[in-house]
C-alpha atoms as an extended CHARMM CRD file, in Angstrom:
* protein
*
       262  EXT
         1         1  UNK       CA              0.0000000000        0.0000000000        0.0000000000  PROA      1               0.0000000000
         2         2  UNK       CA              1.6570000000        3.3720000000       -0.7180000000  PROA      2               0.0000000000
         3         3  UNK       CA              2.0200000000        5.7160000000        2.3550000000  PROA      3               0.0000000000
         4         4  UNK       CA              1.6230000000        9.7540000000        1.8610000000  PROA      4               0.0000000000
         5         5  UNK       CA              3.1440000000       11.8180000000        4.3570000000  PROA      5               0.0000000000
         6         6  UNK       CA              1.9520000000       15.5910000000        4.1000000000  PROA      6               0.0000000000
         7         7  UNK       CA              4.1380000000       18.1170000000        5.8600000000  PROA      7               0.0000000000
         8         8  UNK       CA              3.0460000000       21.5820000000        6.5250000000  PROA      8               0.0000000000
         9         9  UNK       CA              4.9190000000       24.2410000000        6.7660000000  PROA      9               0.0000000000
        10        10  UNK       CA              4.3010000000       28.1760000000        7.5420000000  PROA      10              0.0000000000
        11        11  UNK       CA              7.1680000000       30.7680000000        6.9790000000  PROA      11              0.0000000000
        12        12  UNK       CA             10.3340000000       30.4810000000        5.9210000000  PROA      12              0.0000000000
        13        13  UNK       CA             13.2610000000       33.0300000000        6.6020000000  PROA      13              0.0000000000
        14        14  UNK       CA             16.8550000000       33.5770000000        5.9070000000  PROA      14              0.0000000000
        15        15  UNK       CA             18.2970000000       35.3800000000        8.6650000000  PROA      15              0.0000000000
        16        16  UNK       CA             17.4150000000       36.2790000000       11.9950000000  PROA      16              0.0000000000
        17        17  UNK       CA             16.6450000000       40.0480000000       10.9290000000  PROA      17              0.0000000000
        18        18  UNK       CA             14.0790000000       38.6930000000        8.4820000000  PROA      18              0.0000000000
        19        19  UNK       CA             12.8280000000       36.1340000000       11.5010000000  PROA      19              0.0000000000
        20        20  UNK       CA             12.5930000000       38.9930000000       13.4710000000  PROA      20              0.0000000000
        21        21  UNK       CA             11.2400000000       41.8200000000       11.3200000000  PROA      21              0.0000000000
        22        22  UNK       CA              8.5420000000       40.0150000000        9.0580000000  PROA      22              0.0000000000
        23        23  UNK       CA              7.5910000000       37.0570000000       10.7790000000  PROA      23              0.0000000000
        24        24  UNK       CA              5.0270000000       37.8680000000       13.9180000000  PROA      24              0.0000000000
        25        25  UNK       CA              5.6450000000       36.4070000000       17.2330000000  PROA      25              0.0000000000
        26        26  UNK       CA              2.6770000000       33.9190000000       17.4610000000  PROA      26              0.0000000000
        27        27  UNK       CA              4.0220000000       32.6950000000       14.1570000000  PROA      27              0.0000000000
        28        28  UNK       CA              7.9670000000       31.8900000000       14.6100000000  PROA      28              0.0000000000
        29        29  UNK       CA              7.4790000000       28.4290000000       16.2360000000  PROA      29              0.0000000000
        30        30  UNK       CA              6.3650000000       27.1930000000       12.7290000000  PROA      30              0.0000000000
        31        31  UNK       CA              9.0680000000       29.6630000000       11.0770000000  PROA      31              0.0000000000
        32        32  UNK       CA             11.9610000000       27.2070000000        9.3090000000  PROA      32              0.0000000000
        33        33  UNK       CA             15.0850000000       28.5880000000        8.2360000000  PROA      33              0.0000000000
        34        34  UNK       CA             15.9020000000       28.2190000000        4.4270000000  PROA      34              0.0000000000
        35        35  UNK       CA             18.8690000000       26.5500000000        5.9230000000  PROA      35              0.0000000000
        36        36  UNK       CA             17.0210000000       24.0740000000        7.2670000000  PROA      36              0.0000000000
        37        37  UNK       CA             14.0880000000       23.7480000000        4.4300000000  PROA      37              0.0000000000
        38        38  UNK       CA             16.9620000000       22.9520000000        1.8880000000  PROA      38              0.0000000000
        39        39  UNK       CA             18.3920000000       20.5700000000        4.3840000000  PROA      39              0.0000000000
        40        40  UNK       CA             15.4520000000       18.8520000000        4.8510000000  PROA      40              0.0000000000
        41        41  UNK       CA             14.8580000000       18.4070000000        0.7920000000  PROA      41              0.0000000000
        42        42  UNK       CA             18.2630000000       17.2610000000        0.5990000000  PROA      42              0.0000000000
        43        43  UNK       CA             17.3330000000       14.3950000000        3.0090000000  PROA      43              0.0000000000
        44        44  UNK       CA             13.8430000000       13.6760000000        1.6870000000  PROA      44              0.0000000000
        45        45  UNK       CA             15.6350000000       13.2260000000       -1.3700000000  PROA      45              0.0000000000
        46        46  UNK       CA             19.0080000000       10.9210000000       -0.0120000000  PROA      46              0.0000000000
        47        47  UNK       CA             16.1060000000        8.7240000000        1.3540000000  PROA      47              0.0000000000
        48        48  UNK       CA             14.0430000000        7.9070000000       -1.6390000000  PROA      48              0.0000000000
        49        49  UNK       CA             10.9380000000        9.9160000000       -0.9850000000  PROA      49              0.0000000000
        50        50  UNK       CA              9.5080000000       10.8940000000       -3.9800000000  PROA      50              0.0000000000
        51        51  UNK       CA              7.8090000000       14.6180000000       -3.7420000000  PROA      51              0.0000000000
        52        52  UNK       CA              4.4050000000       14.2840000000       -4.8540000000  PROA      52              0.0000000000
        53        53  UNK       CA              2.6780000000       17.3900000000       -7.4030000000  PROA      53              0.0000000000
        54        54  UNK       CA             -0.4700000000       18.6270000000       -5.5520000000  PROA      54              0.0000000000
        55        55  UNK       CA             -2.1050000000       18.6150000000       -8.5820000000  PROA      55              0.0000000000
        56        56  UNK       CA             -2.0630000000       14.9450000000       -9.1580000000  PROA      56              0.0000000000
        57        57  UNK       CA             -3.2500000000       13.6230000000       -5.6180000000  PROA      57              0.0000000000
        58        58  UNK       CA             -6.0340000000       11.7780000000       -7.4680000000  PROA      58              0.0000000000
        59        59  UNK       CA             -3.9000000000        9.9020000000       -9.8030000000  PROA      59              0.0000000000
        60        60  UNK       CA             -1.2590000000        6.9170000000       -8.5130000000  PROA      60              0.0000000000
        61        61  UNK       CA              0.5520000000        7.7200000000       -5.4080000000  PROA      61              0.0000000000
        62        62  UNK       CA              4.1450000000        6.4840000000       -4.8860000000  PROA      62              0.0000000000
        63        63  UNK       CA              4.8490000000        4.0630000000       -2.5730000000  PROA      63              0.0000000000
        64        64  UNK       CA              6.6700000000        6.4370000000       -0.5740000000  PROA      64              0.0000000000
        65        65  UNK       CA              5.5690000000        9.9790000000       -1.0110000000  PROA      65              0.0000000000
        66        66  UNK       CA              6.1240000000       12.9620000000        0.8190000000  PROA      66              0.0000000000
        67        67  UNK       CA              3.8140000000       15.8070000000        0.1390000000  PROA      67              0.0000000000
        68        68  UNK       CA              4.5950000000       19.6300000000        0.8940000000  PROA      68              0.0000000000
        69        69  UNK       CA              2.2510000000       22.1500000000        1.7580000000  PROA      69              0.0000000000
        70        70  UNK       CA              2.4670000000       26.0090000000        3.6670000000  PROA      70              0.0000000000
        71        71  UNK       CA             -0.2470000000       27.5330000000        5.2550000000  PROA      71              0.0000000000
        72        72  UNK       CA             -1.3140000000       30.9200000000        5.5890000000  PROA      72              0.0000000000
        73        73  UNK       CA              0.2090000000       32.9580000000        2.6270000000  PROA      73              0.0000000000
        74        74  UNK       CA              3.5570000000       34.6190000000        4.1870000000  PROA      74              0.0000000000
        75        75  UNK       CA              5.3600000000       36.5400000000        1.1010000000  PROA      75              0.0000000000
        76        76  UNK       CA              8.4090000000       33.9050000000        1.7660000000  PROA      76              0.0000000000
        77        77  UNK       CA              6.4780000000       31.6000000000        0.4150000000  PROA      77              0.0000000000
        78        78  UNK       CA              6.9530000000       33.4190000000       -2.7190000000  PROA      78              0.0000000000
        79        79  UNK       CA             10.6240000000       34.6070000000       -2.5110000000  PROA      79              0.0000000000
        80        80  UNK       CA             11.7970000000       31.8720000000       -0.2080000000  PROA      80              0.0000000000
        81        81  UNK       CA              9.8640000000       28.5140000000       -0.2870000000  PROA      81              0.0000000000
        82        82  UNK       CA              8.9300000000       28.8610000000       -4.2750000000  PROA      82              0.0000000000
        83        83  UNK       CA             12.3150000000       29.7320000000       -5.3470000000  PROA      83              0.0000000000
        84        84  UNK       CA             13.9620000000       26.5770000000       -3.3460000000  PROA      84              0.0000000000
        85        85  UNK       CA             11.4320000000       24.1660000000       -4.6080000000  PROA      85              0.0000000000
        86        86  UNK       CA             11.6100000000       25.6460000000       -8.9590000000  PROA      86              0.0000000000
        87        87  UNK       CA             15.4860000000       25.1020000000       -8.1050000000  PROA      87              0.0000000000
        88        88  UNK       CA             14.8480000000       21.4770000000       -7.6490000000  PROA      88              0.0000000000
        89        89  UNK       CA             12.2180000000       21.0040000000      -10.1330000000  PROA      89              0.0000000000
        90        90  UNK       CA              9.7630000000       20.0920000000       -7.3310000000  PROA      90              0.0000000000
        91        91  UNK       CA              6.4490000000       21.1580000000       -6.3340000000  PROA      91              0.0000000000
        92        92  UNK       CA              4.1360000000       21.4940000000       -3.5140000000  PROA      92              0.0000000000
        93        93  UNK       CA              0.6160000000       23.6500000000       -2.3070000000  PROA      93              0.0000000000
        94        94  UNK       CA              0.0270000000       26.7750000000       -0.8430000000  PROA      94              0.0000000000
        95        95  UNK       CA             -2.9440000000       27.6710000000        1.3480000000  PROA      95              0.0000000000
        96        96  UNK       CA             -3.9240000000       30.8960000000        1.6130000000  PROA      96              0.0000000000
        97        97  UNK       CA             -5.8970000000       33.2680000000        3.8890000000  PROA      97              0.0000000000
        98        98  UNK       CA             -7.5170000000       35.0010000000        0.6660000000  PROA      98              0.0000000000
        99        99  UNK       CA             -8.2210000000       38.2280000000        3.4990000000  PROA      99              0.0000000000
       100       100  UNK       CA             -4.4490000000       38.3720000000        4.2580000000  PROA      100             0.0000000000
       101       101  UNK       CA             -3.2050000000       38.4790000000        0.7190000000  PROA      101             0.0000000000
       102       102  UNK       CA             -2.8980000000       41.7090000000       -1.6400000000  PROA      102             0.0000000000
       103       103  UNK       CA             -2.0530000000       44.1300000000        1.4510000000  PROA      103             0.0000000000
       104       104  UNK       CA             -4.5950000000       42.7980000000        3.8180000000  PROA      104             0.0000000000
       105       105  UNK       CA             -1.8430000000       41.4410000000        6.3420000000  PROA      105             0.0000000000
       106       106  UNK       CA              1.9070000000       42.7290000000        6.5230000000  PROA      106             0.0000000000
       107       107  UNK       CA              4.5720000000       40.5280000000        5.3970000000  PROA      107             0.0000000000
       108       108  UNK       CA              2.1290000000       38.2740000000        2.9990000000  PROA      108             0.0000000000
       109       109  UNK       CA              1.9070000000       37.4380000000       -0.8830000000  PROA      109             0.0000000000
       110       110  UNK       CA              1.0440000000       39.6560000000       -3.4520000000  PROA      110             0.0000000000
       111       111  UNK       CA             -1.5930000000       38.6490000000       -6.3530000000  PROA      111             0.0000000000
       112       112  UNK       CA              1.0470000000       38.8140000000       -8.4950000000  PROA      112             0.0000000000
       113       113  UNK       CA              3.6310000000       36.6600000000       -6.6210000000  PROA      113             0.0000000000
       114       114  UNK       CA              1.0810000000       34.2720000000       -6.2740000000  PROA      114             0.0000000000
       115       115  UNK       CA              0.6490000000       34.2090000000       -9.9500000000  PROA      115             0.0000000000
       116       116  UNK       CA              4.2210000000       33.5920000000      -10.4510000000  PROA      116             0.0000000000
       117       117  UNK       CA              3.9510000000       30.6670000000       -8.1620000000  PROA      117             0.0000000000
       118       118  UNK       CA              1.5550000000       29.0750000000      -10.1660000000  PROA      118             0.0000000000
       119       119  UNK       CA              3.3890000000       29.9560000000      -13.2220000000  PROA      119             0.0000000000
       120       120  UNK       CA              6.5810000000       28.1790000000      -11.2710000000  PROA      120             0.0000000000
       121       121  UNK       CA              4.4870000000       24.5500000000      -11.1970000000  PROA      121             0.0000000000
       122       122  UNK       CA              2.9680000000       25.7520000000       -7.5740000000  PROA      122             0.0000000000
       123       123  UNK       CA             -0.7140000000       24.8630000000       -6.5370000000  PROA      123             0.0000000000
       124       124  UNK       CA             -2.5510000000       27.3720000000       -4.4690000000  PROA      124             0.0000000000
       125       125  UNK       CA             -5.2800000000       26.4680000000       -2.3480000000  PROA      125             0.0000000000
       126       126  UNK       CA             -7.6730000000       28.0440000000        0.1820000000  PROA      126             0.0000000000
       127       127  UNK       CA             -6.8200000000       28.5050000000        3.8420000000  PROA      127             0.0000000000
       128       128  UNK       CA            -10.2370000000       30.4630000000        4.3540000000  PROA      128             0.0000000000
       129       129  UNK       CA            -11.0050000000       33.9410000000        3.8630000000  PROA      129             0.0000000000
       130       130  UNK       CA            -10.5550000000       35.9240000000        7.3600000000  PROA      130             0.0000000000
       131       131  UNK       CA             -8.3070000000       32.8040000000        9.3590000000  PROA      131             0.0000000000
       132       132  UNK       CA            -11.1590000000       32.0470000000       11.7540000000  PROA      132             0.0000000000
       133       133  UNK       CA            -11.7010000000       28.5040000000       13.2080000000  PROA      133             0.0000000000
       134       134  UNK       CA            -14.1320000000       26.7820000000       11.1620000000  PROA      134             0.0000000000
       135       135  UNK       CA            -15.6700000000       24.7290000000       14.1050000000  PROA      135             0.0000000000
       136       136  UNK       CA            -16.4430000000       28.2960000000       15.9330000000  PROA      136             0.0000000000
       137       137  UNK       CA            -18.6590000000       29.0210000000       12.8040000000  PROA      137             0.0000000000
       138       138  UNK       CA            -22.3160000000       29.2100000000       11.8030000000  PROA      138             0.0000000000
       139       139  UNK       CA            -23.2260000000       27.0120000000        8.8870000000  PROA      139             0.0000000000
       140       140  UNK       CA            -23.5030000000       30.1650000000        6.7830000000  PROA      140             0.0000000000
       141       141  UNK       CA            -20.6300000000       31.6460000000        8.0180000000  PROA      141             0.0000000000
       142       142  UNK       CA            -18.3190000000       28.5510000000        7.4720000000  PROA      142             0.0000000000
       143       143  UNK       CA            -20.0910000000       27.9360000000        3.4630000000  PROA      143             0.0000000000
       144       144  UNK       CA            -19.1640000000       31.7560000000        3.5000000000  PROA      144             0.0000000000
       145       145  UNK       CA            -15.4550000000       30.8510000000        4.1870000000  PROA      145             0.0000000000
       146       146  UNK       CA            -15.8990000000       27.8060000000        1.9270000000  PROA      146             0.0000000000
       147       147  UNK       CA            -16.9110000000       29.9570000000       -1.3420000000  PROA      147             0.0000000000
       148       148  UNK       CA            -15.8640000000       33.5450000000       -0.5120000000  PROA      148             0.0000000000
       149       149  UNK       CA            -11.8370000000       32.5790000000       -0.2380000000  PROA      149             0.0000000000
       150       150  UNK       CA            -12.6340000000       29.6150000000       -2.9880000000  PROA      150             0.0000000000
       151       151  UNK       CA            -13.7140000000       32.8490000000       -5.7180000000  PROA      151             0.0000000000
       152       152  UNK       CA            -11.6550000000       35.6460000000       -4.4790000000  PROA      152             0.0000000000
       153       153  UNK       CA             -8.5230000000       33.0800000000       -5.0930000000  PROA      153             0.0000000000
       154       154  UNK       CA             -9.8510000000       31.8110000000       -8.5780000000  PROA      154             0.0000000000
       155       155  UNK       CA            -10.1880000000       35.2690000000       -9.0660000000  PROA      155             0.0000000000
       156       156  UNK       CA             -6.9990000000       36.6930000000       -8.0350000000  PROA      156             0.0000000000
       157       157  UNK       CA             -4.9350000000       33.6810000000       -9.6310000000  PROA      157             0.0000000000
       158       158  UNK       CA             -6.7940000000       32.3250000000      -12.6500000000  PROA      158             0.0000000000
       159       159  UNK       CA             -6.8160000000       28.9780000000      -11.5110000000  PROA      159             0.0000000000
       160       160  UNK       CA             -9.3310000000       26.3720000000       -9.8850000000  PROA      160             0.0000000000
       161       161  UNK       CA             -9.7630000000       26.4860000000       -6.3110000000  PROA      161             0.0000000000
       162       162  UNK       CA            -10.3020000000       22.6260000000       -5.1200000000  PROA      162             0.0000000000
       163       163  UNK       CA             -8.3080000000       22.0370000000       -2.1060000000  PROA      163             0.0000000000
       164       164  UNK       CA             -8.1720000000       24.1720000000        1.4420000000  PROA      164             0.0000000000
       165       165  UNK       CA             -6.4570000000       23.4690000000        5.0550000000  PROA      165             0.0000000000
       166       166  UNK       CA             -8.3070000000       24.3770000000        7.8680000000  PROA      166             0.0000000000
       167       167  UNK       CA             -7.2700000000       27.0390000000       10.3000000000  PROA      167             0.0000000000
       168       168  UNK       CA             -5.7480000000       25.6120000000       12.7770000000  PROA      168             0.0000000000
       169       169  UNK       CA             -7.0230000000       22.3860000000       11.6670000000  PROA      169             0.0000000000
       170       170  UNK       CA             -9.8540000000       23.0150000000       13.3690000000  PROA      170             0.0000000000
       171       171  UNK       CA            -13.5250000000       22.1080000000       11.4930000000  PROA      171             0.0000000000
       172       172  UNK       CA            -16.4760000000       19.9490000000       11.8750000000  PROA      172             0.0000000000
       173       173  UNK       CA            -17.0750000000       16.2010000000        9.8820000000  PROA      173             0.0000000000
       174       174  UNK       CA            -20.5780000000       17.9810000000        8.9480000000  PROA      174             0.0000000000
       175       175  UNK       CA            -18.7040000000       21.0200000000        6.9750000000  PROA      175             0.0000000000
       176       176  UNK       CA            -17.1770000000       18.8660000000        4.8440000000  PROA      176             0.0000000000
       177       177  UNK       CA            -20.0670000000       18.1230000000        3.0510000000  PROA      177             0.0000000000
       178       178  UNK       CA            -20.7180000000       22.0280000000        2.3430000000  PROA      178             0.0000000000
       179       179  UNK       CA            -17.0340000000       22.2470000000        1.4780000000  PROA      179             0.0000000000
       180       180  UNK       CA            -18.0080000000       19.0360000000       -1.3210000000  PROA      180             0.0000000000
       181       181  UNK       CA            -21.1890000000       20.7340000000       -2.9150000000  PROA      181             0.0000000000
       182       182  UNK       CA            -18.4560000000       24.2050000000       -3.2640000000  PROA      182             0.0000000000
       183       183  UNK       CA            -16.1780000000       22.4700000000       -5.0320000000  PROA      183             0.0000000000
       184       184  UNK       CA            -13.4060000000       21.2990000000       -3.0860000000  PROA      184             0.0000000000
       185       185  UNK       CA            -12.0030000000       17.9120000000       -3.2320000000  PROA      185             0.0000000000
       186       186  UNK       CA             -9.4140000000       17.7830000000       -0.9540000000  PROA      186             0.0000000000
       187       187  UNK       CA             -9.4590000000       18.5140000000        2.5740000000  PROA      187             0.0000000000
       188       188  UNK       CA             -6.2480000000       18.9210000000        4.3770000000  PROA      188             0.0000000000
       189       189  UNK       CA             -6.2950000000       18.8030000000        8.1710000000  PROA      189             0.0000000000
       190       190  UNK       CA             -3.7950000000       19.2270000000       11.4110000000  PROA      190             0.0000000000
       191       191  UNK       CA             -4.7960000000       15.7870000000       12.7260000000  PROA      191             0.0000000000
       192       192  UNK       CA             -1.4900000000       14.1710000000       12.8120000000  PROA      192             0.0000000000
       193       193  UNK       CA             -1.3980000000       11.0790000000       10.1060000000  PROA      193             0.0000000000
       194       194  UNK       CA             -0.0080000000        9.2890000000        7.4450000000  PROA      194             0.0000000000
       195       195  UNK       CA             -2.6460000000        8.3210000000        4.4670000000  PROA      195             0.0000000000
       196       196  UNK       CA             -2.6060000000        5.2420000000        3.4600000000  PROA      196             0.0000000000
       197       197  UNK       CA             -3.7530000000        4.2460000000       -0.3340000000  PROA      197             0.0000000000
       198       198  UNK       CA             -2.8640000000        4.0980000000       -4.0220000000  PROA      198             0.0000000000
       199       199  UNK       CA             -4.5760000000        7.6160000000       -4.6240000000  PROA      199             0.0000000000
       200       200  UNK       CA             -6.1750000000       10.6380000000       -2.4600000000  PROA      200             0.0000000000
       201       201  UNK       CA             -9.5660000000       10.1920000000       -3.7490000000  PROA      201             0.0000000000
       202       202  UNK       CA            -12.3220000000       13.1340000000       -4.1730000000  PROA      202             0.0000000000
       203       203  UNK       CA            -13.7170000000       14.6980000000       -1.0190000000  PROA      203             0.0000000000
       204       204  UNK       CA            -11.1150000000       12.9440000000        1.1690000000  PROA      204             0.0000000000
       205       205  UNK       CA             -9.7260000000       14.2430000000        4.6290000000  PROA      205             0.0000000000
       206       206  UNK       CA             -5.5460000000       14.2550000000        3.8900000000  PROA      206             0.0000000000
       207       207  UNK       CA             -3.6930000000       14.0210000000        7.6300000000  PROA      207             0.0000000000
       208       208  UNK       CA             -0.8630000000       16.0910000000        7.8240000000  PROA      208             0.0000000000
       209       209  UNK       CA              2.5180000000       16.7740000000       10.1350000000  PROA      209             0.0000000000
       210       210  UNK       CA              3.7440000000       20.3350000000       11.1260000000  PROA      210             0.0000000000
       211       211  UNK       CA              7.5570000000       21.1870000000       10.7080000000  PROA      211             0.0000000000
       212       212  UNK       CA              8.2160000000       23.5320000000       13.4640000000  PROA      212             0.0000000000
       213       213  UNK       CA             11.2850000000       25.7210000000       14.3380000000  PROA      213             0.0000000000
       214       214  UNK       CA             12.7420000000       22.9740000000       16.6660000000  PROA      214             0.0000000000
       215       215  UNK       CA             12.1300000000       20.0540000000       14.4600000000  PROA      215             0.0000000000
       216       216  UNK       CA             15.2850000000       18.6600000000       14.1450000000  PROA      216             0.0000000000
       217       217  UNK       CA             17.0770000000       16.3480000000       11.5120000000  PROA      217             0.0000000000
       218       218  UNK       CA             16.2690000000       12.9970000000       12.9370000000  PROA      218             0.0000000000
       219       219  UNK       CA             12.6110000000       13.9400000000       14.2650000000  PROA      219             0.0000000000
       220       220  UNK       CA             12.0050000000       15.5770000000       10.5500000000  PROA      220             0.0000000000
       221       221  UNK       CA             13.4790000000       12.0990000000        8.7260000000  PROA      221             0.0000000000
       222       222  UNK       CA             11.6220000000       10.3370000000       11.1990000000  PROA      222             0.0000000000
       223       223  UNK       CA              8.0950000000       12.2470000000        9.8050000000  PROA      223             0.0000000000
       224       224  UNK       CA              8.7150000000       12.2740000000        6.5630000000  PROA      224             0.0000000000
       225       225  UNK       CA              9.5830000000        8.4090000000        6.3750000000  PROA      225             0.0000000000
       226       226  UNK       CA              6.4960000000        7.8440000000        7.9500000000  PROA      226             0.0000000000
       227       227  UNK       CA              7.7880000000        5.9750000000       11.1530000000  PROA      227             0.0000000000
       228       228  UNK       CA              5.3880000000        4.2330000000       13.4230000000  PROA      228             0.0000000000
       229       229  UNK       CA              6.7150000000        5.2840000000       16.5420000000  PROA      229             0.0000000000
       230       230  UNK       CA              7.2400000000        8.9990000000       15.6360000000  PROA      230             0.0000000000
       231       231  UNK       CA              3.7110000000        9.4100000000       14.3020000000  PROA      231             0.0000000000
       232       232  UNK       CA              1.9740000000        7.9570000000       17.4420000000  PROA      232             0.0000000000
       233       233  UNK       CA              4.4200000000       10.1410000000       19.6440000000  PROA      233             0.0000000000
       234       234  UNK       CA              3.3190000000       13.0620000000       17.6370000000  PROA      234             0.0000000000
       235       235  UNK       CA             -0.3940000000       11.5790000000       17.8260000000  PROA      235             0.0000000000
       236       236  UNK       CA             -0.0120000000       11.3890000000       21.7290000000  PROA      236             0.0000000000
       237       237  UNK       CA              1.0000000000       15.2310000000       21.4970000000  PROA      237             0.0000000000
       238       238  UNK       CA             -1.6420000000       16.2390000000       19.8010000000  PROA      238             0.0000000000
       239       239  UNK       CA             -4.2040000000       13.9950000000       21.3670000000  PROA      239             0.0000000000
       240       240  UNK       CA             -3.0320000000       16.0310000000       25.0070000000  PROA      240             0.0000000000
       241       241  UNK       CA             -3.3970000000       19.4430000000       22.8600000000  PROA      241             0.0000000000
       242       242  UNK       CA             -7.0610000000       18.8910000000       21.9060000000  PROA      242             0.0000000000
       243       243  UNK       CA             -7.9040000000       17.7100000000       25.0330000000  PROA      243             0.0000000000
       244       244  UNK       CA             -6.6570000000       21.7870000000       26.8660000000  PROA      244             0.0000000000
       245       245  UNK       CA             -8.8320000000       23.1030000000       23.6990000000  PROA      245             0.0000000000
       246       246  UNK       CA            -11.8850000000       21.3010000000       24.2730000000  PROA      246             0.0000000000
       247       247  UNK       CA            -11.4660000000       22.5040000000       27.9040000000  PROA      247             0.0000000000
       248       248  UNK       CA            -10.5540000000       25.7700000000       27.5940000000  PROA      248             0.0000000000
       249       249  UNK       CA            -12.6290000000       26.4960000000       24.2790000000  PROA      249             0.0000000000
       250       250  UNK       CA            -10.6400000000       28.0100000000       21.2130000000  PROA      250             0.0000000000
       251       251  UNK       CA            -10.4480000000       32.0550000000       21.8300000000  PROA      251             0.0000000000
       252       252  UNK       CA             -8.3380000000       31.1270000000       25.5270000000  PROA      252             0.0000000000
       253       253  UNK       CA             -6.3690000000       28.2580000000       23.9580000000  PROA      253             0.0000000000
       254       254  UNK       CA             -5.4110000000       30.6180000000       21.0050000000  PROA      254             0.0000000000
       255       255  UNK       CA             -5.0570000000       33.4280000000       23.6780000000  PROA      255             0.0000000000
       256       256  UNK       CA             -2.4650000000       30.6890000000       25.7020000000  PROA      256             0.0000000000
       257       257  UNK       CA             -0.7640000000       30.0150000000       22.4780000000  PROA      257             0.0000000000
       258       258  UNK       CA              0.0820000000       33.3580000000       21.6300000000  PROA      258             0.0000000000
       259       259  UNK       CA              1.4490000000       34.4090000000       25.1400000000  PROA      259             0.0000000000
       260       260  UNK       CA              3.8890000000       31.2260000000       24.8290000000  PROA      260             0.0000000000
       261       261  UNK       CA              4.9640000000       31.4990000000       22.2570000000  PROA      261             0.0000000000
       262       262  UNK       CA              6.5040000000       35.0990000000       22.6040000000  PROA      262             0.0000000000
């Protein structure tokens, strides 16, 4: 059975003036260095993986395939993560917060530079419109998210909107339905996973793994291989996560987050 492992990734930067100066504070645990990005290709690649194109999930998957995807929209993306990848002739998917880009955030993509992703062999995707949780939403308000980021993207690139990662990777079973009837065929989560199967088929949930700022070599190999004992250590981590949020509901676990990680 062939094995997917989906990575996520955020920002990327090259120094720590860039860390520090375009990269907000809530967001540097999932900031990677380029340094360590390129490292981490170079291994994915000593090992065997084979780097999947977003845009042929549905077809035959390798037997060992690593997928790569960014959330959010950060303008390294563009000039960091996009560049890296064309050098290697590989691809991978961008999610973005359609509110964020074109001015509406500091720091994030352009219309433009996401056209020249595409142009590069990139697939962009949604990430919602405004960034809110879609399991703190109305059923209008989250097929609102669903279409509004879907045709402001189409728009904005010229390109098909079909696949979107949750905020936070936080939704409800019964959105994915609305999600479905919009369009989308591919839903990419934050529930730690590997997916198992010869081919992502339509209107499937697609695990995925974050790569944060202390991921290390070994723990990163580890992921992207797809080992047993590092998934259900990850699983375990995330299981004890969920657990605070469903406590402490998402606007104080968000509000935790973001003091910590100062």
């Amino acid at each position: 059975m062939s094995r997917l492992v989906t990575l996520m990734y955020h920002g990327l930067y090259a120094d720590d003036r860039e860390l520090q100066q375009t990269i907000d504070p809530a967001d540097r645990p999932y900031a990677v260095s380029t340094a360590a990005f390129e490292r981490q290709l170079d291994l994915i690649q000593a090992e065997g993986l084979t780097v999947v194109d977003p845009r042929r999930l549905g077809g035959p998957l390798p037997a060992r395939g690593v997928l790569l995807t960014f959330d959010d929209g950060h303008a390294s993306n563009h000039h960091h993560a996009t560049r890296i990848l064309a050098q290697r002739g590989l691809q991978a998917v961008f999610f973005v917060t359609s509110d964020f880009i074109g001015g509406g955030r500091a720091h994030f993509c352009s219309w433009e530079q996401l056209r020249e992703m595409d142009g590069q062999g990139m697939l962009i995707g949604s990430h919602g419109r405004t960034h809110r949780f879609f399991d703190d939403m109305s059923p209008a308000d989250a097929a609102g998210e669903f279409r509004d980021s879907r045709d402001r993207i189409q728009q904005g690139t010229g390109r098909a909107v079909e696949q979107i990662s949750f905020p936070g990777g936080r939704y409800r079973r019964d959105q994915l339905a609305v999600g479905r009837e919009l369009g989308y065929t591919v839903f990419h989560t934050s529930e730690v996973g590997v997916f198992g199967g010869a081919a992502v088929p339509a209107g499937a949930e697609v695990p995925r793994i974050a790569v944060r700022a202390t991921t290390g070599d070994a723990t990163f190999m580890a992921f992207a291989a797809g080992s047993r004992r590092a998934v259900w250590k990850a699983q375990a981590i995330a299981a004890a996560k969920s657990a605070v949020r469903r406590t402490a509901g998402n606007r104080l676990y968000h509000l935790m987050y973001e003091k910590f990680a100062r």
